[in-house]
C-alpha positions in Angstrom: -28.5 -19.5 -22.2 -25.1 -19.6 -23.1 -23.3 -17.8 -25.4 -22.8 -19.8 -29.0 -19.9 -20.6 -30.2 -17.3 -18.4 -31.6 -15.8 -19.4 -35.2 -13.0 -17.5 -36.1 -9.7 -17.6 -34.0 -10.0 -13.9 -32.6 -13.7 -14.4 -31.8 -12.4 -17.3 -29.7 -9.9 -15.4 -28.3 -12.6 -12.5 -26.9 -15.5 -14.1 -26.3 -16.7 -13.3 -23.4 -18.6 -14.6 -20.8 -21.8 -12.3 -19.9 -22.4 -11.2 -16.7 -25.7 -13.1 -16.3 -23.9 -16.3 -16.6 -21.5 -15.3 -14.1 -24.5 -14.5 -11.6 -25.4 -17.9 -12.6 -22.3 -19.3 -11.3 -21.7 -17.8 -8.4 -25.3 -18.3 -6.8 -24.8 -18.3 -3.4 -27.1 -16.2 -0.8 -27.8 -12.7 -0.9 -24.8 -10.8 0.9 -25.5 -8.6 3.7 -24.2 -4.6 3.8 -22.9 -4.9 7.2 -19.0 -3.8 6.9 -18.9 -0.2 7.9 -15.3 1.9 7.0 -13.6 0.6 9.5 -14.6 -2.9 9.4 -12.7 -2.4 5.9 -9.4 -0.9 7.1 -9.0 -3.2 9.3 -9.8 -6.1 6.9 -7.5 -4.7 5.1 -4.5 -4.5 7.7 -5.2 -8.2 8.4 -4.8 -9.3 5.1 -1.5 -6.6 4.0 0.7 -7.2 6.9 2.0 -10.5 6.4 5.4 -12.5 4.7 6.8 -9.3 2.9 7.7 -7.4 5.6 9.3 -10.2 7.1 11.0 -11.5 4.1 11.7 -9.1 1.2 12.6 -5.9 3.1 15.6 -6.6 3.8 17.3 -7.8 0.3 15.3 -4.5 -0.5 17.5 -2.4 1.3 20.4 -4.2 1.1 21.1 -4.6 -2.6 19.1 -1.9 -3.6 17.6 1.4 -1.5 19.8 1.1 1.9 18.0 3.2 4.3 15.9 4.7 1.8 14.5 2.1 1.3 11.6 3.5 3.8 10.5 5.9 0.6 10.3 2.4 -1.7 7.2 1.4 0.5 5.3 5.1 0.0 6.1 4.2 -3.8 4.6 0.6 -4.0 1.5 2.0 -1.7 0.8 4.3 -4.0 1.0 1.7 -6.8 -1.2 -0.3 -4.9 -3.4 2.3 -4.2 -4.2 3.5 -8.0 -4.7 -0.5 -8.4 -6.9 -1.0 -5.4 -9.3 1.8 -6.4 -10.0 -0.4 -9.1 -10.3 -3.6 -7.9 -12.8 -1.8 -6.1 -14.8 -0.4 -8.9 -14.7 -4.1 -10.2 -16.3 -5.5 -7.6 -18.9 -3.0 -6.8 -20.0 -3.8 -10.6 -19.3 -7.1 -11.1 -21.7 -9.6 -8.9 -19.0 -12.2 -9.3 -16.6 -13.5 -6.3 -13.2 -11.5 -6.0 -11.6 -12.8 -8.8 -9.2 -11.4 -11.3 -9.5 -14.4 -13.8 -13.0 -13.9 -13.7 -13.0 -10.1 -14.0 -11.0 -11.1 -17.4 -13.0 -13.4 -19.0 -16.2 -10.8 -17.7 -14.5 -7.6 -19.4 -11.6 -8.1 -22.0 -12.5 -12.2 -22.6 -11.2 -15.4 -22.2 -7.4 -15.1 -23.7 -7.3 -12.4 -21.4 -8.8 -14.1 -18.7 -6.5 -17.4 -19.3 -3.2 -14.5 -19.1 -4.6 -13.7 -16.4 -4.8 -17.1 -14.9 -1.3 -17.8 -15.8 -0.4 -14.6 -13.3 -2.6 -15.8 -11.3 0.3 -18.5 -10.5 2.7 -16.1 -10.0 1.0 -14.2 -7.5 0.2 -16.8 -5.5 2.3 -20.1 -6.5 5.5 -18.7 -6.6 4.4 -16.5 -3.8 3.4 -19.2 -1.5 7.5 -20.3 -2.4 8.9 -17.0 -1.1 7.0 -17.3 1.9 8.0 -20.9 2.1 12.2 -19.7 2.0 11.3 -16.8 4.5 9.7 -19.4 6.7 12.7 -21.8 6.4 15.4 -19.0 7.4 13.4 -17.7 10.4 12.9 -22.4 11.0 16.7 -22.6 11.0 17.7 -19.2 13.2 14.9 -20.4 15.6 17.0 -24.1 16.1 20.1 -22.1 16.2 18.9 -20.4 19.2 18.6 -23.9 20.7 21.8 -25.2 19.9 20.0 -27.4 16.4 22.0 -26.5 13.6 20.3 -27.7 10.2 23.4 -28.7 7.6 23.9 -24.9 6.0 24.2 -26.5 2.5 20.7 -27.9 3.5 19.5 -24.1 3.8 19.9 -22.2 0.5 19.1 -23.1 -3.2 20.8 -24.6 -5.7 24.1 -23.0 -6.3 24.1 -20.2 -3.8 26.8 -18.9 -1.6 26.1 -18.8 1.7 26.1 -15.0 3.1 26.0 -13.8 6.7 26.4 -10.3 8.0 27.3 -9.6 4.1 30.4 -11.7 3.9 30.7 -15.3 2.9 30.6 -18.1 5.1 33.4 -19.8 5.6 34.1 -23.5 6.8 37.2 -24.9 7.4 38.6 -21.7 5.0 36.3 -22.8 2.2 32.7 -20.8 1.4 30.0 -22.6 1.8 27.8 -23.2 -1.7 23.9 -24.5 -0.9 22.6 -27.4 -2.8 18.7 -27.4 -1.6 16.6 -25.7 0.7 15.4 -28.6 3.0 12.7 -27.0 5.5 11.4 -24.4 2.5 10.8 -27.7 0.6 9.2 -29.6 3.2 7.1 -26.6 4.7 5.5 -26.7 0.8 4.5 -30.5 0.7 3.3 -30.9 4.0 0.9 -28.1 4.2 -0.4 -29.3 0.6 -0.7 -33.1 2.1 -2.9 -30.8 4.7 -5.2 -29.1 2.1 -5.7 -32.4 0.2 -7.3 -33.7 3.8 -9.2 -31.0 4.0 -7.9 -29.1 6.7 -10.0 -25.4 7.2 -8.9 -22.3 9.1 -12.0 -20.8 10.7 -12.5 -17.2 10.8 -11.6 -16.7 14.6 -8.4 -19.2 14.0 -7.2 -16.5 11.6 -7.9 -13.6 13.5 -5.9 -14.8 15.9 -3.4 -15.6 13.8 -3.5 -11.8 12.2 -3.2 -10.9 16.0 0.2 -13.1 16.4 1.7 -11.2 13.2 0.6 -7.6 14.1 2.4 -8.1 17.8 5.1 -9.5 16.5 5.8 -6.5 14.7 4.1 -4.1 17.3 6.9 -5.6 19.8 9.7 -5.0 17.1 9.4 -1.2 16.7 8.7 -1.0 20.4 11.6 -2.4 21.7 13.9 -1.6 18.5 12.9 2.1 18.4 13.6 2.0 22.0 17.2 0.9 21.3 17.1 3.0 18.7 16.0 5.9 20.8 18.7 5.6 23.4 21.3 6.1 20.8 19.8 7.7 17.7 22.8 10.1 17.3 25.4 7.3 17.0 23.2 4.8 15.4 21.7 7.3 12.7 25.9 8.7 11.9 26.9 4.8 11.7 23.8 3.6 9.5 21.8 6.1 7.6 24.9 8.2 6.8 24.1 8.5 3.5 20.5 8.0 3.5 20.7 7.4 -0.4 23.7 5.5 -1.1 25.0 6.9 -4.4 24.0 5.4 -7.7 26.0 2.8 -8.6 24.5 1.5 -11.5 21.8 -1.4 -12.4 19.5 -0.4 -10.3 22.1 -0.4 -7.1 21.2 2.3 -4.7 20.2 6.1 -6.1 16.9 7.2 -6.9 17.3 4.4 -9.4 17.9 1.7 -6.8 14.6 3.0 -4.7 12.5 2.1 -7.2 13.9 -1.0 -8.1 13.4 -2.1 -4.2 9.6 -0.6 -4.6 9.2 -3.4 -7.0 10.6 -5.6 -4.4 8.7 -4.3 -1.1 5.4 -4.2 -3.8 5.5 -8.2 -2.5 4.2 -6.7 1.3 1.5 -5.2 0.1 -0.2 -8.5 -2.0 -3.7 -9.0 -0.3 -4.9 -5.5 -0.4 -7.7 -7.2 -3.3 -9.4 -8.8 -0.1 -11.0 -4.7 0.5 -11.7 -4.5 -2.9 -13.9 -8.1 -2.8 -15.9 -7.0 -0.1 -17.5 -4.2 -2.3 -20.8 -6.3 -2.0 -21.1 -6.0 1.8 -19.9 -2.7 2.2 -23.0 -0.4 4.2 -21.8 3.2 1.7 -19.4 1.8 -1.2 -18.9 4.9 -2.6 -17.5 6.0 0.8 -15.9 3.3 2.8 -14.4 1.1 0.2 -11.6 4.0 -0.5 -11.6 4.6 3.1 -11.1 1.3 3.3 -8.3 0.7 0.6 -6.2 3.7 0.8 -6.4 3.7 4.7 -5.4 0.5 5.5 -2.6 1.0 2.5 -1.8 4.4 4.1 -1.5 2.1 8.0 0.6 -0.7 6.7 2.9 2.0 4.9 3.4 4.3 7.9 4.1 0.4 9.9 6.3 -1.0 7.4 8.3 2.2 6.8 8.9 1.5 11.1 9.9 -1.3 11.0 12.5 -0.2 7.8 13.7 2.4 10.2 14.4 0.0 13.0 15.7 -2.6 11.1 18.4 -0.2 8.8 19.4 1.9 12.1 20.4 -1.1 14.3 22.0 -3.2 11.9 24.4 -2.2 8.0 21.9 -2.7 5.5 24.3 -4.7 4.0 23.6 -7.5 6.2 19.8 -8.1 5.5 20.2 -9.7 2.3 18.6 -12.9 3.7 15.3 -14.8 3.8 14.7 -13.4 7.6 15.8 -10.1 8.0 13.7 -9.5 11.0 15.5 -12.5 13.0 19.1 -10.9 12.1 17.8 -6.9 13.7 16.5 -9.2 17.1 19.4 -11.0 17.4 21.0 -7.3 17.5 18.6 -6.2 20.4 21.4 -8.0 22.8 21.9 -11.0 25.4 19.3 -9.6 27.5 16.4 -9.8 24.8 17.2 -13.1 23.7 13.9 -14.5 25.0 11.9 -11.5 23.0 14.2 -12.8 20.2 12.8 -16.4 20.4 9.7 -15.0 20.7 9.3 -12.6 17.4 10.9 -15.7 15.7 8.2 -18.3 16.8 5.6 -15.6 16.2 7.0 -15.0 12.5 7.2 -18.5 11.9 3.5 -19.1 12.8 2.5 -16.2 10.8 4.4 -17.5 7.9 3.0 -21.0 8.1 -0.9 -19.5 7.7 0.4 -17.3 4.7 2.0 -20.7 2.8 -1.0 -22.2 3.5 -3.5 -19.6 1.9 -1.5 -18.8 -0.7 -1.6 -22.4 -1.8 -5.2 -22.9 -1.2 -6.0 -20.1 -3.4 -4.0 -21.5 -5.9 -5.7 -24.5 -6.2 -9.2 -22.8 -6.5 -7.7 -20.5 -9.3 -6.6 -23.8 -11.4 -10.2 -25.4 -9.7 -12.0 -23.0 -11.7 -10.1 -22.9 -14.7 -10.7 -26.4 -15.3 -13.8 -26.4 -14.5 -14.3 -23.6 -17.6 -12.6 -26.0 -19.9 -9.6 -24.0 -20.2 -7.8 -26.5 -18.2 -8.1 -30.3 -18.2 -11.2 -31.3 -16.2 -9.1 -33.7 -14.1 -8.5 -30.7 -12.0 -11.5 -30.2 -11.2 -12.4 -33.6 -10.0 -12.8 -33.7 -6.1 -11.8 -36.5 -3.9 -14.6 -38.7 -2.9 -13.6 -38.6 0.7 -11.3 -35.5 1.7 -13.7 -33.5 -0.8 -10.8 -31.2 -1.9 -9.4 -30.7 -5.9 -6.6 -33.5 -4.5 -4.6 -33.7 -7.5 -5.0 -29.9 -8.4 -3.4 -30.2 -4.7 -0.8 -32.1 -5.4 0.6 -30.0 -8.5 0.6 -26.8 -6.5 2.5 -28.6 -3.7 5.2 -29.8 -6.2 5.0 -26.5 -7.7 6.0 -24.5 -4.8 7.8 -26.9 -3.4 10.2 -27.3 -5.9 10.6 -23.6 -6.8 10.8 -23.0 -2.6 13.5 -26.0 -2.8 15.9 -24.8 -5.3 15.4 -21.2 -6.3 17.0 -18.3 -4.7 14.5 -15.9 -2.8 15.6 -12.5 -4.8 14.2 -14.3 -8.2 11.3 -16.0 -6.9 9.9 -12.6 -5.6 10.9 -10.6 -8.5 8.6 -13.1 -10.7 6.0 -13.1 -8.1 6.3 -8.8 -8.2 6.4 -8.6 -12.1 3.2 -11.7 -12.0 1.2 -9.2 -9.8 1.8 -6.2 -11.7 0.9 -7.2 -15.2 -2.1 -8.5 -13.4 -2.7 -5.4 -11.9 -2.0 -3.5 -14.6 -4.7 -5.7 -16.3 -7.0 -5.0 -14.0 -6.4 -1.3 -14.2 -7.0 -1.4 -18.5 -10.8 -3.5 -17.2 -12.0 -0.4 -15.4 -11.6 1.4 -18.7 -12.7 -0.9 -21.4 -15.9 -1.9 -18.9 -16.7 2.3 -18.8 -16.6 2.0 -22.7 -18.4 -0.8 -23.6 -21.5 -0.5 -20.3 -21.5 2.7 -19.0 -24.8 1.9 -17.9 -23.5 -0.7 -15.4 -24.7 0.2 -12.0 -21.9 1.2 -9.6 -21.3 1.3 -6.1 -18.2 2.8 -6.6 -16.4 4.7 -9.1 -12.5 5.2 -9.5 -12.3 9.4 -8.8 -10.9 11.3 -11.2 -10.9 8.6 -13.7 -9.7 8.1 -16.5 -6.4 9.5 -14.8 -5.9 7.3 -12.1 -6.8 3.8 -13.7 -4.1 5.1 -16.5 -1.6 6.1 -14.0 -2.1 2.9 -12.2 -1.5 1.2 -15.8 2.1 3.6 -16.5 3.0 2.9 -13.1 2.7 -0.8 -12.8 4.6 -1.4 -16.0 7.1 1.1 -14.9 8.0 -0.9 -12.2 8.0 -4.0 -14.0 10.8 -2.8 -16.2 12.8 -1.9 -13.3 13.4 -5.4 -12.4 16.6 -7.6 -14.4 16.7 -8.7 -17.9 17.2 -12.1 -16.6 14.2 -12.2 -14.6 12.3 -10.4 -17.6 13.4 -12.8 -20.1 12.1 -15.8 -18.0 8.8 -13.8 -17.6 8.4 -13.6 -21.0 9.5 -17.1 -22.1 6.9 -18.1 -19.4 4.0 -15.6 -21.0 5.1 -17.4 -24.3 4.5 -21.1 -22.8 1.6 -20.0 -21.3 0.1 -19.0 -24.4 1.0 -22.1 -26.5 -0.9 -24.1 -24.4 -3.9 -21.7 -24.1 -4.0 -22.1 -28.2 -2.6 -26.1 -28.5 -5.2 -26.7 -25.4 -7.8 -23.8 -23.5 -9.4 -22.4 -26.9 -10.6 -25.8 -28.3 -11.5 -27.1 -24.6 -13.2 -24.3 -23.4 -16.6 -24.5 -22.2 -18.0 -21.1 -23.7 -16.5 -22.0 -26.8 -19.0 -24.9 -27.7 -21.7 -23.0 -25.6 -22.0 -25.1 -22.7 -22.9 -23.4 -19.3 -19.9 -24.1 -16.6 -19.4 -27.4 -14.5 -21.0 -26.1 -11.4 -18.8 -28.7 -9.5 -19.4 -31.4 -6.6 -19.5 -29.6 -3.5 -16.1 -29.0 -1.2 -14.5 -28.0 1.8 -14.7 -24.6 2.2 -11.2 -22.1 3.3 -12.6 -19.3 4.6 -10.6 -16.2 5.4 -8.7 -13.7 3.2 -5.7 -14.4 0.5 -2.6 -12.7 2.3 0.9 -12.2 1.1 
């Protein structure tokens, strides 16, 4: 039966919904234990490697770490890692589908669970739009290749000076300031006109496509180290000469400025959870799902901190402040790699697509399920009677990250999706502890080691890197946080399906996406 209703405002706030009712709502049939550890590292690769390293490294490195920035991605691993670990106890606890939003309302209750929803959109919304710019700028260097130049004012967001090799361009003596960001914007309503017909990846379609991002890469730090190689001596004096640029202030270069890129570089590392969610068809949790999480953190780390060194000993890290760092190191590799060039650029751009288009979906089913707890209205939880997909849930998240993609620049759209996914992190972290409390008597098939230590350093460290990012971005975070909660209390706690006892919606049937959320 469901819980009755709460009276008073803070037993609104924290009322909580139990964990039979969430067994009740996520009925489905009994999982088998058939992922062994390495089934989970490599899960766990897939789903890691993805848009960061092709889009934020290099405005890491660039405004922030320089070459160092190779020792931001061991600090954002371990981040991750502290917050992975618990995830993982999570899930091995909870009999509920991978979710965040629902670990909230299970643990800490609903106000907590609707904050967490409203990260939610930052980790994947705005996420899904800094994807959407990466894949636009690796679009238009692609056409460049072919002699198809998109208008550059068409290419950047609102207000933006055009940069290139870390100088402004100029036209006809005059820089060059972008209005809107054309193929970012278009990329965004197109694949959401896709997931409002329906359209699924199956498993073996995103394997593939995992396959396509991994070579891609694979074939960068060959042939770039290779370069490298043949000249390290020259290359190294030119480029990593100083390795830590001195300190110069707000977060620019220093020790200072390498952990304000680690909660830039944090954004490659978004999709680790998928480990975590598979706690229920692990063969040993206790054993493989840390295998699983920290290995496959401690692989992409050792692969991205490659690809850093290629990228930062070719080219001046000044020049990767753009949407497609990877595309401005290839273009380096010379005349007679042009076709590899063409090649890690159609590969990216594939890679990228896939990403935009799970990141949206899972948007969708985050504001799917809200509504269909109450907290949102109901109308977006209504299904299409044909396409049998949340259409005009759809809809909103295409204008959403369309919109942001369109006319926001890159560096502020990933800082908000960073700060997003570390307050939820950092949530999640704080639910490990209050769920030790309040039912130690939980079964468990895995516990966080050395806890309480590590869920509370995953806690200090999360919010430590949160305040490394700028005031400005902080102060929209907040104003954000703010409107989220005025409508949670002018909207969610009087609407709320817990709150006037009523079991959940448990929803016309839909298309399934499967596959794992990646960055």
């Amino acid at each position: 039966m469901a819980s009755a209703p709460n009276k008073s405002i803070i037993g609104r706030m924290f009322a909580r919904k139990t964990i039979a009712q969430v067994q009740r709502e996520t009925e489905s049939s009994e999982l088998k234990r058939t992922l062994g550890k390495w089934n989970l590292l490599l899960l766990g690769v897939g789903c890691i490697i993805g848009a960061g390293i092709f889009v934020r490294t290099g405005s890491a490195a660039a405004l922030h770490a320089g070459p160092a920035v190779l020792l931001s991605f061991v600090v954002a691993g371990i981040v991750c890692a502290f917050a992975g670990l618990c995830y993982a106890e999570l899930s091995s606890t909870l009999p509920v589908s991978g979710s965040a939003y629902t670990y909230g309302y299970t643990t800490l209750g609903e106000f907590v669970a609707w904050v967490m929803g409203a990260l939610l959109l930052l980790e994947y919304g705005l996420a899904a739009s800094v994807v959407a710019v990466g894949w636009g700028g690796y679009v238009v260097s692609l056409l460049a290749d072919f002699g198809l130049h998109i208008p550059a004012q068409l290419t950047g967001p609102a207000g933006y000076t055009l940069m290139k090799d870390g100088a402004p361009v100029l036209v006809d003596g005059q820089t060059v300031t972008t209005i809107f960001n054309l193929p970012a914007f278009l990329i965004c309503l197109a694949l959401a006109a896709l997931l409002v017909l329906g359209v699924s990846e199956s498993a073996k379609v995103n394997n593939v496509i995992v396959a396509i991002k991994v070579s891609v890469l694979t074939a960068f730090i060959v042939v770039g180290g290779l370069i490298v190689l043949s000249n390290f001596s020259e290359l190294a004096a030119k480029n990593w000469v100083p390795f830590i640029p001195e300190n110069q202030g707000d977060g620019k270069f220093g020790v200072d400025g390498i952990m304000r890129a680690a909660s830039i570089v944090f954004f490659a590392y978004i999709g680790f959870e998928a480990v975590s969610t598979a706690g229920q068809e692990a063969r040993n949790p206790a054993k493989d799902m840390p295998f699983g999480i920290i290995g496959s953190l401690v692989v992409c780390t050792v692969i991205y901190m490659l690809v850093a060194a290629v990228m930062t000993l070719l080219v001046p890290y000044s020049s990767l402040n753009v949407p497609d760092p990877v595309a401005v190191v290839v273009d380096s590799f010379g005349e007679s790699w042009s076709w590899l060039a063409k090649t890690i650029k159609v590969g990216a751009i594939i890679g990228l697509t896939s990403v935009v288009l799970v990141l949206m979906y899972a948007q969708t089913r985050i504001f799917y399920t809200m509504a269909r707890d109450g907290l949102l209205p109901k109308v977006f939880s209504h299904v299409h009677p044909k396409f049998k997909t949340p259409a005009l849930n759809t809809v909103l998240v295409g204008v959403i990250t369309a919109v942001a993609a369109g006319f926001f620049d890159i560096n502020v759209l990933g800082d908000m999706t960073s700060v997003g996914t570390l307050a939820a992190f950092a949530i999640v972290c704080l639910s490990v502890i209050y769920l030790r409390r309040a039912a130690p008597e939980l079964p468990r098939g895995f516990k966080v080691p050395f806890y309480p230590v590590l869920p509370v350093l995953g806690i200090l460290s999360c919010v430590y890197l949160i305040t490394t990012v700028p005031w400005d971005v902080l102060k929209f975070f907040l104003w954000y946080m703010l409107g989220g909660v005025v409508l949670y209390f002018a909207y969610g706690i009087w609407n709320s399906n817990l709150q006037h006892g009523e079991p959940q919606d448990p929803g016309p049937e839909m298309h399934e996406f499967p596959g794992p959320v990646e960055d």
